[in-house]
Structures are given as structure tokens and as C-alpha cells.
C-alpha positions in Angstrom: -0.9 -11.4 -1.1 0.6 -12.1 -4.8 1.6 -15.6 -3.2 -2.1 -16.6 -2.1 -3.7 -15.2 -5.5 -1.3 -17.3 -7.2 -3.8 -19.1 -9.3 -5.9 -16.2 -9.6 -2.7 -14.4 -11.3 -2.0 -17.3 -13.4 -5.7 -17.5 -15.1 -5.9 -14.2 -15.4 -2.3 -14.3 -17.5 -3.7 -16.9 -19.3 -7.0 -15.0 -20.4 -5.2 -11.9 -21.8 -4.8 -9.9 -18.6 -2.2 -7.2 -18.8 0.6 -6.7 -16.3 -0.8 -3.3 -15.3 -4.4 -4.6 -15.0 -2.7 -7.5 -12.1 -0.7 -5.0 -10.8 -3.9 -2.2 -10.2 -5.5 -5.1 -9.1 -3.3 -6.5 -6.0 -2.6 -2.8 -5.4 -6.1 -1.8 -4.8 -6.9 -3.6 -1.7 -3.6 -3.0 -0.1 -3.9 0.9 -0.7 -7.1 1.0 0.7 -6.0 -0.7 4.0 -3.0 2.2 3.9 -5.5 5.0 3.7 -7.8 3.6 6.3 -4.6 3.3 8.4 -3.8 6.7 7.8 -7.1 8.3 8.7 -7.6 6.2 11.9 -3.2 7.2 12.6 -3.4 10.8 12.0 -5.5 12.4 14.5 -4.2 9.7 17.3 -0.6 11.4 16.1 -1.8 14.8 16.0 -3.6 14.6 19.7 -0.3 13.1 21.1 2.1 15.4 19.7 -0.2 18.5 20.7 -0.5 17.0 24.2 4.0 16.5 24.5 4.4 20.2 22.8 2.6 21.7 25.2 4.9 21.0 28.3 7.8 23.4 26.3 7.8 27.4 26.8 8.6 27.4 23.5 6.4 25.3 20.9 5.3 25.2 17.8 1.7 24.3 16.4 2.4 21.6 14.1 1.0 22.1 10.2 -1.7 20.2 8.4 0.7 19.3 5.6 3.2 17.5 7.7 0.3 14.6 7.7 0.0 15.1 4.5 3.3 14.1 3.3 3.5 11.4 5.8 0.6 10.2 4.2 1.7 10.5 0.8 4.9 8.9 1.5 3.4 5.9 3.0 1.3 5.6 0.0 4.2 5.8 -2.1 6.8 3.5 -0.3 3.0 0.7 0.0 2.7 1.4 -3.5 6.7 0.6 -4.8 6.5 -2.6 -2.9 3.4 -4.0 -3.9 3.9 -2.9 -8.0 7.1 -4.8 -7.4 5.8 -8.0 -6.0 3.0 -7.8 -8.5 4.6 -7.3 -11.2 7.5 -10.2 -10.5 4.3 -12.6 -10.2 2.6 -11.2 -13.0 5.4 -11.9 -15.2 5.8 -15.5 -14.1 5.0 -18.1 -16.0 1.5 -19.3 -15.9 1.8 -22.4 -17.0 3.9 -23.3 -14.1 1.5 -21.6 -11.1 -1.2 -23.4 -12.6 0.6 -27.0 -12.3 1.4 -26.8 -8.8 -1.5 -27.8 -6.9 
């Protein structure tokens, strides 16, 4: 994503944008598509593992907040990588993304 907004990042840089302001803003979209993910993934999970512990004499019921943290650490591990990759091009040079054409 940071290599397709290239440009975008560059003018930005050269108006005054701040490194957090290009980080927020490459990390919005993508933890958006995380969260849909997570809503659409979590009662697919739940239904299946439901259905597979019931076939066991002795099961368990499984706990809201195991989705929870699942969800909060795909959130967290999506939000490391993009800061990084938006940061590294935010710090670039703009003078040098805007050249290349």
C-alpha cells in the first residue's frame, strides 16, 4: 500500500505532514479491513469449533474472550507491520519519490 501511495506520501512530506499523521493514515484503511475480517471470521470460528467439541464426552464451552484476544492480537501484529512500513516511507526522502515518474 505505502508503495502505491508513494507520491501521495511524498507531497504530503513536502506540505508539512507529520510522520504520525502518514502513519494513522495508511493504517486506517488496513485496520478497518482487519476488523471487518474479524467480525465476518469469528462466528464462522465459533459455529465450527462448537460443531468439532461436541463429538467429545468431555468438552468445554469455549469463552467470549478467547475471540477477543484473537482479535486483539491480529489488530496488534496488522498494526506493528503497517506503522513500520509507514513509517520507513514516511521518512524517505521526498524529493526522491517525487522524481521517479
Amino acid at each position: 500500500m505505502a508503495e502505491n501511495r508513494i507520491k501521495e506520501i511524498g507531497v504530503r512530506k513536502v506540505l508539512g505532514a507529520s510522520v504520525a499523521s502518514i502513519t494513522t493514515l495508511l493504517s486506517k484503511d488496513f485496520i478497518l479491513l482487519v476488523g471487518i475480517s474479524f467480525i465476518i471470521a469469528s462466528p464462522i470460528a465459533w459455529f465450527a469449533m462448537n460443531h468439532w467439541l461436541e463429538s467429545y464426552t468431555y468438552r468445554i464451552h469455549i469463552e467470549w474472550w478467547v475471540f477477543a484476544l484473537a482479535g486483539l492480537v491480529s489488530v496488534i501484529i496488522s498494526l506493528v507491520t503497517v506503522s513500520y512500513q509507514s513509517i520507513k516511507a514516511a521518512l524517505a526522502n521526498p524529493a526522491k519519490s517525487l522524481r521517479t515518474e
